[in-house]
N, C-alpha and C positions, 0 to 999 in steps of 0.2 A: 286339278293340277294347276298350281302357280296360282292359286289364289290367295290374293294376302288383305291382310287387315289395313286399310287407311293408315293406323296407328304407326304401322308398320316400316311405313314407306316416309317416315315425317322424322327430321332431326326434331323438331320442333314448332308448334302456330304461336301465333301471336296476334291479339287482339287489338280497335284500337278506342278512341274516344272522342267528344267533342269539347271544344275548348267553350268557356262561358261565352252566350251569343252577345250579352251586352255589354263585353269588355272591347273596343275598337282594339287593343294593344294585342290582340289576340287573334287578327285576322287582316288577311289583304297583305300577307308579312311575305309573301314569294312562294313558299313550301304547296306546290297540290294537295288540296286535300279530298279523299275520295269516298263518297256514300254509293249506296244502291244505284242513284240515278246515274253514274257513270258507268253501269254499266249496259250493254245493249246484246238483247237478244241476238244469240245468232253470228257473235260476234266474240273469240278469245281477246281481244285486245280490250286495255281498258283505257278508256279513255278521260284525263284530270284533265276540265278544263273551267272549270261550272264556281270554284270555290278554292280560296289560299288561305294557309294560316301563316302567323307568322313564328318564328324560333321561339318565342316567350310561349305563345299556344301550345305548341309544340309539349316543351317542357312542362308546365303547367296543368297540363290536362293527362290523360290516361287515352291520347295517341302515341302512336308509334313511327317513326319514319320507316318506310320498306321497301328496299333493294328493287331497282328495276328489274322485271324479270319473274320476280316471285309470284305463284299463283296465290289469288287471292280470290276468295269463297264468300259468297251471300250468308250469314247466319239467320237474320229476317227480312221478313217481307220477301223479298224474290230468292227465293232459299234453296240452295243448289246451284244457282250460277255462278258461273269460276271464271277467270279472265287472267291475265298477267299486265300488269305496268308495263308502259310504254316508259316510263320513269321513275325515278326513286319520287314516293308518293308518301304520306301520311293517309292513314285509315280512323275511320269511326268506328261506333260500338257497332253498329249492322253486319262489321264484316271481322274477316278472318286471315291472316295470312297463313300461308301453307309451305314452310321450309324443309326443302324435299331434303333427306342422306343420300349417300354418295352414290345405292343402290339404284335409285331411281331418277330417272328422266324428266326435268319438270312439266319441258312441251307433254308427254306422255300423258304425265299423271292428271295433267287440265283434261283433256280427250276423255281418258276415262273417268275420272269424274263424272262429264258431262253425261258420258253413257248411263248412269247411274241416277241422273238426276230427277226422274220421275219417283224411283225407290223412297228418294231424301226429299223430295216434296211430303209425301205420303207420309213420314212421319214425324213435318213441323205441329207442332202445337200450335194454341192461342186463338182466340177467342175472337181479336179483330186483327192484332198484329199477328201473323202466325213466326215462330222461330224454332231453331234448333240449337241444343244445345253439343257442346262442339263434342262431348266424347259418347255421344251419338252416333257425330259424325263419324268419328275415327273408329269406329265399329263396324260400318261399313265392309266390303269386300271389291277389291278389284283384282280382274289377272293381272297378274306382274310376274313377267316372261323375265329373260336376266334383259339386263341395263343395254346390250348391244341391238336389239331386238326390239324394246322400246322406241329405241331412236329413229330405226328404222320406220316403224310403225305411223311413229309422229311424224316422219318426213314425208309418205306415201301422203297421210291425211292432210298434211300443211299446204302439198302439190295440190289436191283438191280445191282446199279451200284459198289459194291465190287465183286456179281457174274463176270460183265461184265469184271470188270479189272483181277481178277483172272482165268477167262478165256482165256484172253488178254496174258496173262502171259504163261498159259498153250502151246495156240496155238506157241507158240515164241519157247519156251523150246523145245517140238516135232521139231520145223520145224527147229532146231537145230542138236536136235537129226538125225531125218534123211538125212540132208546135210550131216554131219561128217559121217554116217552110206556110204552113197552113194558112198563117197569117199572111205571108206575103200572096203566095197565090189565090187567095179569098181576096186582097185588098187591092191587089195592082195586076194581075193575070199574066197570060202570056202574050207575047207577039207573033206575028208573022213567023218569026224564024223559030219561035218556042222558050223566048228570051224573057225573062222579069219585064214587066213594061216598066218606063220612068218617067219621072213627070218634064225630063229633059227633054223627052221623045216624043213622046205622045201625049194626048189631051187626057185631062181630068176633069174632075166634078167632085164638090159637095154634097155631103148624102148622109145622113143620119147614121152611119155608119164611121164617118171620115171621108177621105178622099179615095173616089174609086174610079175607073176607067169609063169613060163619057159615054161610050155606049153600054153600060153595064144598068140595071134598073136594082130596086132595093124592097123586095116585098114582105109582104107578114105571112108567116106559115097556113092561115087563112087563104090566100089568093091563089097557094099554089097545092091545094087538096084534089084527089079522084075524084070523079064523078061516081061515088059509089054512097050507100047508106048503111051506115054512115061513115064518114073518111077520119073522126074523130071517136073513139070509146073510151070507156073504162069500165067496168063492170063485171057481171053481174051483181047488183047492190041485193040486200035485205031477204025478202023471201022468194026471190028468180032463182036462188042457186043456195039449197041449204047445204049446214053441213054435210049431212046423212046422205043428202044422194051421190056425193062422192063416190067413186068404189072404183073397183082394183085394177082394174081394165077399163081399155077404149078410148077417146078423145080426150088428147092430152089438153088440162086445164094450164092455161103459162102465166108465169106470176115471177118474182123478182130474183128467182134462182135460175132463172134462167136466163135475163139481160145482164151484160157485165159491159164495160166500154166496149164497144166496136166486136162483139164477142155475143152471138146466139150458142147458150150450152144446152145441149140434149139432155137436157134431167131431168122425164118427168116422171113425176111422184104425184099428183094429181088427177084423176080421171072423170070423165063423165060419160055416163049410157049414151050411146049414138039418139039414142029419141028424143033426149034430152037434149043435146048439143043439138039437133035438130029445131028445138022449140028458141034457143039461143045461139040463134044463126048472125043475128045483128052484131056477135061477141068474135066471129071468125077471122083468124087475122089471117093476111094475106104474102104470098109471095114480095119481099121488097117493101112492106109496112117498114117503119122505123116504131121499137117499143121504146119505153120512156117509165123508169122507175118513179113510184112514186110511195114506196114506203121503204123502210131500211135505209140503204143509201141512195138516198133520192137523187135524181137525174143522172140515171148512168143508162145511156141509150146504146141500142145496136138495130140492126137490120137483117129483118125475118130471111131464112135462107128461100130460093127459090124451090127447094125440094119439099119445104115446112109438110105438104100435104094439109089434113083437117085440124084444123085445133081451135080454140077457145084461150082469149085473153082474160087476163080475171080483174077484178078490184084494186090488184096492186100495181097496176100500172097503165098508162095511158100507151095506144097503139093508136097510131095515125098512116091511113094511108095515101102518099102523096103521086100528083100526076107525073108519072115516071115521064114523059117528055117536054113536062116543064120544069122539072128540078131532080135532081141525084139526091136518092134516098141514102146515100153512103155520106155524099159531102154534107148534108142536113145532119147526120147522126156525128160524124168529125166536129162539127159546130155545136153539137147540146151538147157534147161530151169536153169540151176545150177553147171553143173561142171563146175571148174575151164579151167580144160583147152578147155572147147569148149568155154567158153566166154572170153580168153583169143585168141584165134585164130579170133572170131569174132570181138575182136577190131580194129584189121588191117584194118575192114571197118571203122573206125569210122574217121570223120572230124570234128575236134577239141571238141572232147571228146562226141560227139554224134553221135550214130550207125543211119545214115540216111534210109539204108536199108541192104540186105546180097545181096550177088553178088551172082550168078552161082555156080562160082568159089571156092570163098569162103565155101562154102556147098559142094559143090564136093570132097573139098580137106578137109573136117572135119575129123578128125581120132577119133577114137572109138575103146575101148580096145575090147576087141572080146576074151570071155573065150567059153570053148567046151562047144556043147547046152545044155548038163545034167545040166551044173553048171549055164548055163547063168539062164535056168528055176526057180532055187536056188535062187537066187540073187534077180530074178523080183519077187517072190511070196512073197521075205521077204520084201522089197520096197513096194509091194503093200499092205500090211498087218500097215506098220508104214504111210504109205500115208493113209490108210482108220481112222488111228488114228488121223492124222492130220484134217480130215472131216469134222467126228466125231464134235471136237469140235466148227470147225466154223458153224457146223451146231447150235450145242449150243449157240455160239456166236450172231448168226441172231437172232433166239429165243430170247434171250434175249433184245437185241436191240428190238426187234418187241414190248414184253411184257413191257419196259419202257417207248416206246413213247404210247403204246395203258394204261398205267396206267397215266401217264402225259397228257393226253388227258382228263382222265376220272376225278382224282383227284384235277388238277390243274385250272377245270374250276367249281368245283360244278356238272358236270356229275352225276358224284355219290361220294358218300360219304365215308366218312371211317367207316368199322365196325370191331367191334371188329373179325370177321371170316377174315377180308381182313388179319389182323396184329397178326393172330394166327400163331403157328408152322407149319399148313400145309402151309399156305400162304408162308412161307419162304424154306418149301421144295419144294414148287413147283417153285420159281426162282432157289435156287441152281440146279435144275431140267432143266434147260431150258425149261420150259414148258408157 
């Protein structure tokens, strides 16, 4: 019921072109002009900022200028993305404009599009560039409820997705917030009262770091390791640990699906026989270890939960474990995941602007400001207090994400329907709610 043809729903598309690249007179003219790369996943809004032509381009070529507002459609390469102008724009051959009749809703028809988009991936052609040809497209099928209904539909989803970007915004601003925070409380501490120290007030010192607080000392990750064997692994290399003895149960092997920034995830997928983890006991990581990626996205650290129980570190990543009463295994991992001067030291690995892995050495010789433990305590509880705010909102964040695609699912196929209880006030406190 109420399913109709793309075809259906279109007074009319329109195609556009590019103007010859080595005519100057033909560009930098004012007009936006808009390809694939304008647009962004994730995102209805398109954004012309990247490329202008000018009125002779315009004319000249087999572009088009189009109505701010019109949805406009990926033909190749990213094929099925739909967006609308934030302004009357000119289009390339990649894309598609989509001029709705009077029947349909344009917010709407972008929505379900989008619903649809994996369908219209599925059947771009081509070889290296994949595309679609547009009356392909218009073959398609989407619900299409009557035009009042639509509207509806696209306002509930539109409520979502200003939660989602406002939230988007929020997490940005925190994670802001506590970079700059990090730095100050890493470089100048607190005082007596709990205050920013300044160099107005209180004494300083020079230190390979910059200027830091005169009783504060400046060590290499070396100075301040356990007393354990070893405080430094990575491994099992070669034939300690073949493929084959893997198997499906028992002592989780941890490897880089399970360090993320500041973030130990419970995923394991790797196992090894207790007699085995037995014989590869020097591989145990420990309660308050800090792990340390060292293949995929290299250096993205966190710290081992105190629950962890038995496990085994593997090859892909470096576990280190340090003297929990000469340095905070949290503000150590804060610092390989974000300050400046640990990832500034860590570049030294990198070969031609990519960090392949950390060396030894390189981690050995990582320096870390090191304030007295009263104050270092200070420092991590206020870190951990703006990090739990950071969370916080990505936890909202998923929520929401979850609640648009579980309403898109429901809305945009006839599911269920719209009622007036969906598109009441509670309904909209419960997305600003991440619920």
């Amino acid at each position: 019921m109420f399913e109709v043809r793309l075809a259906r729903a279109m007074s009319k598309t329109v195609g556009g072109g590019t103007p010859e690249r080595d005519n100057p007179e033909f560009w930098n003219g004012g007009i936006p002009w808009a390809s694939v790369k304008d647009f962004r996943d994730g995102s209805y809004k398109l954004t012309t900022t990247k490329e202008e032509i000018s009125e002779k381009g315009l004319k000249l070529s087999a572009s088009h200028l189009i109505p701010a507002g019109t949805p406009i459609i990926c033909t190749r390469m990213a094929v099925g993305r739909i967006a609308r102008a934030d302004r009357d724009v000119a289009i390339n051959q990649d894309l598609r404009a989509l001029y709705v009749n009077d029947h349909f809703d344009a917010s709407y028809l972008i929505l379900a599009v989008d619903s649809i988009r994996p369908q219209i991936e599925n059947l771009a052609v081509g070889s290296t560039v994949k595309g679609i040809n547009i009356a392909h497209l218009l073959d398609f099928e989407i619900f299409g409820p009557p035009k009042p209904e639509q509207s509806k539909i696209a306002e509930i989803l539109s409520t979502v997705d200003q939660a989602i970007e406002q939230t988007e915004a929020l997490i940005a601003k925190h994670q802001r917030i506590k970079t700059g925070l990090m730095q100050d409380l890493l470089t100048r501490g607190v005082d007596e009262h709990g205050n920013l120290r300044s160099e107005e007030t209180h004494g300083f010192k020079d230190s390979p770091l910059g200027r830091i607080p005169k009783d504060w000392k400046v060590q290499k990750i070396a100075d301040l390791l356990a007393d354990v064997d070893p405080p430094m692994r990575s491994g099992p290399f070669g034939s300690a640990l073949l493929k084959e003895e893997l198997v499906d149960s028992g002592v989780p092997l941890l490897g880089i699906d399970n360090v993320f920034p500041e973030t130990f995830v419970r995923n394991y997928s790797r196992f090894v026989h207790p007699r085995k983890a037995e014989m590869l006991k020097r591989y145990r990581v420990r309660p308050g270890d800090i792990m340390i990626t060292i293949m995929g996205t290299v250096g993205r650290c966190c710290v081992v939960p105190d629950d962890i129980g038995i496990a085994l570190s593997s090859k892909h990543v470096w576990t280190i474990s340090l003297d929990r009463k000469a340095y905070s295994p949290y503000l150590a991992c804060l610092q390989i995941n974000y300050a400046p001067w640990v990832l500034r030291h860590f570049a030294n690995d990198e070969q031609g602007g990519i960090m392949a892995a950390i060396k030894s050495d390189t981690l050995r010789s990582t320096l870390l400001p090191v304030p007295p433990p009263e104050e270092m305590d200070i420092i991590a509880e206020r870190m951990r207090a703006i990090s739990s705010e950071v969370q916080n909102k990505l936890t909202i964040f998923q929520k929401l994400r979850s609640l648009k695609a579980a309403l898109m699912q429901d809305l945009l196929t006839g599911r269920k329907r719209v009622t007036d209880l969906l598109a009441s006030k509670p309904m909209r406190e419960k997305v600003y709610a991440g619920q």
